[in-house]
C-alpha positions in Angstrom: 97.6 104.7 145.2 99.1 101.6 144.2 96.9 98.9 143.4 96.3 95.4 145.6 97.8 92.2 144.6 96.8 88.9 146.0 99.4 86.2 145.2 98.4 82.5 145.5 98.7 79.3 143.4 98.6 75.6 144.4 102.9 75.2 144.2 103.3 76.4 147.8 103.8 79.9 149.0 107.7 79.5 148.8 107.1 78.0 145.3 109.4 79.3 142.9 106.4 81.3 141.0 104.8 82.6 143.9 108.3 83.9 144.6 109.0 85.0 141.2 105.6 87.1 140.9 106.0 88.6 144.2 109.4 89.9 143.2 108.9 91.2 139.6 105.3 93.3 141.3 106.3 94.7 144.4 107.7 98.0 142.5 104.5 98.9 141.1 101.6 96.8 143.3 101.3 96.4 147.0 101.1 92.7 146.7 100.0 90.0 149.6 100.7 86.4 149.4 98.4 83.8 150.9 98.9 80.2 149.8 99.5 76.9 150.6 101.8 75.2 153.0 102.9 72.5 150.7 102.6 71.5 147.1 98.8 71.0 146.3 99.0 70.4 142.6 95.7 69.0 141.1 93.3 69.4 143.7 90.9 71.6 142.0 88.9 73.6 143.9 88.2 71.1 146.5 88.4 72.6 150.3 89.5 70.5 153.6 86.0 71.8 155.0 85.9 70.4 158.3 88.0 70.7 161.2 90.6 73.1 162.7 93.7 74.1 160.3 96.9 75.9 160.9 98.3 78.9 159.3 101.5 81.1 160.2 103.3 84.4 158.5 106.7 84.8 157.0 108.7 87.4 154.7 109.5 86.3 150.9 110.6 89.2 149.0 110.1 91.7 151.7 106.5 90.6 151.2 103.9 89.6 153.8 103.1 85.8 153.0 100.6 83.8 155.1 100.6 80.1 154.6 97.3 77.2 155.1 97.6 73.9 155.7 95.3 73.0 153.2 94.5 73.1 149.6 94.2 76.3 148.0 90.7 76.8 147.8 91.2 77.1 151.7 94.3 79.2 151.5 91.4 81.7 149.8 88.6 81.2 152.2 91.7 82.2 154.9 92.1 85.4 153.3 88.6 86.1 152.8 88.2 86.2 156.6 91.9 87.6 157.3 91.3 90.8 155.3 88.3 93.2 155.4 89.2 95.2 152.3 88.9 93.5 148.5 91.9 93.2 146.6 91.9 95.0 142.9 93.4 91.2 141.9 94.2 88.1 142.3 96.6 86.8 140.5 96.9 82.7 140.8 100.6 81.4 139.9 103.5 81.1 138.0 102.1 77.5 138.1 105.8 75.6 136.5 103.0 73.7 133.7 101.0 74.6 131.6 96.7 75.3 132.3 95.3 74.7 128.8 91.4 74.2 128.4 88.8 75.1 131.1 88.6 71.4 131.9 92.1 71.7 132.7 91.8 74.8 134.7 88.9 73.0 136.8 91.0 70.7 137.4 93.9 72.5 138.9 94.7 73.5 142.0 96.0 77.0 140.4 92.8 77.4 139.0 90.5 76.1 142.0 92.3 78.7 143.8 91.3 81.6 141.2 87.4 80.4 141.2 87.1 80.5 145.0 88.9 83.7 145.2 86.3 85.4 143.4 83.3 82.9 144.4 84.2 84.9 148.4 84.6 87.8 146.8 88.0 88.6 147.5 88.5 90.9 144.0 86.8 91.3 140.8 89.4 90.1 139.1 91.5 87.2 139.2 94.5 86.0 136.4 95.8 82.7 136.4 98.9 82.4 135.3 101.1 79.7 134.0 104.1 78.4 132.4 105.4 75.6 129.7 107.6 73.3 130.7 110.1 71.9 128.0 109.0 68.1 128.8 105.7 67.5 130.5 105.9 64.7 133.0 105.1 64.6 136.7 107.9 67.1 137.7 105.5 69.4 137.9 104.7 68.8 141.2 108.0 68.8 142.2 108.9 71.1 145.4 110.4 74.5 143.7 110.8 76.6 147.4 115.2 76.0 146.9 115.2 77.2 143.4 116.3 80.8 142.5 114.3 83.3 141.4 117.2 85.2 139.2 117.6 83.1 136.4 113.6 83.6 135.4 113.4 87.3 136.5 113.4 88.3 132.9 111.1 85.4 131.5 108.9 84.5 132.5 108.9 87.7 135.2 109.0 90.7 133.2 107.0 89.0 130.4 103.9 88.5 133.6 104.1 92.1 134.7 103.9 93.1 131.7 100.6 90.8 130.7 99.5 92.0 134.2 99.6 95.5 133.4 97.7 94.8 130.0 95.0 93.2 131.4 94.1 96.6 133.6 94.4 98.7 130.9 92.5 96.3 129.0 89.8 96.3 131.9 90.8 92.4 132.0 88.9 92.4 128.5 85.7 92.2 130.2 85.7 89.3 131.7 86.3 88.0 135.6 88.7 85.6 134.8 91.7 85.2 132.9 94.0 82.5 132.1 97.5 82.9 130.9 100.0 80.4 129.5 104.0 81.8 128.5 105.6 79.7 126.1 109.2 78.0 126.3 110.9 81.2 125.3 111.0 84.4 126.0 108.7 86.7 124.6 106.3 89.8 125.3 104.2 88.6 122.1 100.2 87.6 123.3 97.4 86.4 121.3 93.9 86.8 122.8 92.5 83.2 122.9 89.4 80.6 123.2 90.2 77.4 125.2 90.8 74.3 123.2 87.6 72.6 123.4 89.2 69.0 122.8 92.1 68.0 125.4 92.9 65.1 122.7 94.4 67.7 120.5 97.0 68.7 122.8 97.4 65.4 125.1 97.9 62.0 124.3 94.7 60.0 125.4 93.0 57.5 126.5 93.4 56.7 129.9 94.9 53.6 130.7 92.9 51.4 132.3 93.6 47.2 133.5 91.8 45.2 135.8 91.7 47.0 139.1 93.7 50.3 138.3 93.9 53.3 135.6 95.9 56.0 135.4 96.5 59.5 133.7 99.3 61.4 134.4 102.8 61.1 132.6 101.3 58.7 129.8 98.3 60.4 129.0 99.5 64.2 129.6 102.1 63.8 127.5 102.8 65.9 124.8 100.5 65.1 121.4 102.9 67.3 119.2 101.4 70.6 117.6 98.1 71.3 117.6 96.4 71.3 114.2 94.7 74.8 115.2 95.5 78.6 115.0 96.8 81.2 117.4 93.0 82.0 118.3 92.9 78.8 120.4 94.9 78.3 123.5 97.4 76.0 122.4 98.0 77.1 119.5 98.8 80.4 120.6 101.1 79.0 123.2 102.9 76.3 120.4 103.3 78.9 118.0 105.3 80.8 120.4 102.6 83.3 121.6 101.4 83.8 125.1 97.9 83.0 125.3 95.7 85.2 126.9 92.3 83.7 127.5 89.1 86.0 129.2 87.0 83.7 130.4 83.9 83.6 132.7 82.0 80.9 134.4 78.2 80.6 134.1 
């Protein structure tokens, strides 16, 4: 019996990595997508928690997809009371940017979504999964739903089912959650990882702040340049050309 595979992320269920994963898992999973309408980038795990929402059903890759209008926290609390039976996973992603750092992951709408999939109960298991962009700036929240799929079938697609299927063989190394970063190119290569404690290693801070307004995004979360660590952290994993694999669990 093939195993279950829940598909969200915080890009939009016609995101170019929801696409992507659905595509590159259907032969060996029977996978389910539930995610957001729209782009929800960097809403955490926060949840529109009052008031009626809308949701509707589509095809993408000959899979059943089911889209909120909400964040994707929601998009989770839907499929908790959609379907009676746990999945064996949840896999959050291909977010297009990286998730380095729990603080970064708390952060995220990719990872808000992973939290409250298990927090409902909805598998025992959940993967978040993301990728490095060549330049960071604030095209990560771009709308992907018009891109093609074809060009990233073999990386980062193959390189996911592949880190997919090693984390159940691996018993997903014993932990509830993990988080996954691919590097720029294309590799099969992973390092089991801590996060990077300090986000100041990897991003360029402070945060810029004047009389009545501050600000973070392209300025701050900018690249720093390589990470004075080894491939046993995070980001150095992922700058050295690793995937990083990170097991993680939360209280």
């Amino acid at each position: 019996m093939k195993k279950r595979i829940l598909i969200t992320g915080d890009d939009g269920y016609k995101s170019i990595g929801v696409r992507l994963l659905a595509k590159i898992l259907v032969p060996e999973y029977e996978v389910t997508i539930v995610a957001t309408k729209e782009q929800r980038s960097g809403v955490g795990g926060g949840t529109k928690a009052y008031g009626t929402k809308t949701w509707g059903k589509e095809k993408i890759e000959n899979v059943d997809a089911y889209w909120v209008d909400g964040n994707p926290a929601d998009a989770m609390e839907f499929a908790q009371g959609l379907f009676p039976n746990k999945f064996d996973c949840v896999v959050s992603g291909i977010n297009w940017g990286e998730n380095i750092g729990l603080s970064t992951i708390t952060a995220s709408g990719t990872g808000g979504a992973a939290i409250r999939a298990l927090a409902v109960n909805l598998a025992p298991h959940a993967v978040i999964m993301s990728l490095l962009l060549g330049t960071q700036d604030t095209t990560w929240t771009n709308d992907t739903s018009q891109q093609s799929v074809e060009s990233f079938t073999s990386y980062p697609g193959e390189s996911a089912a592949f880190i997919l299927q090693q984390a159940f063989e691996n018993e997903f190394w014993q932990r509830p959650f993990v988080n996954v970063n691919f590097p720029i190119l294309p590799t099969k290569e992973y390092q089991l990882t801590t996060f990077v404690q300090d986000l100041s290693l990897y991003y360029k801070y402070p945060v810029l702040i004047s009389d009545s307004q501050y600000s973070y995004d392209e300025q701050v979360y900018a690249f720093q340049g390589k990470p004075d660590c080894g491939n046993s952290v995070d980001v150095g994993a992922l700058w050295n050309g690793y995937i990083s694999v990170t097991p993680f669990q939360i209280g």
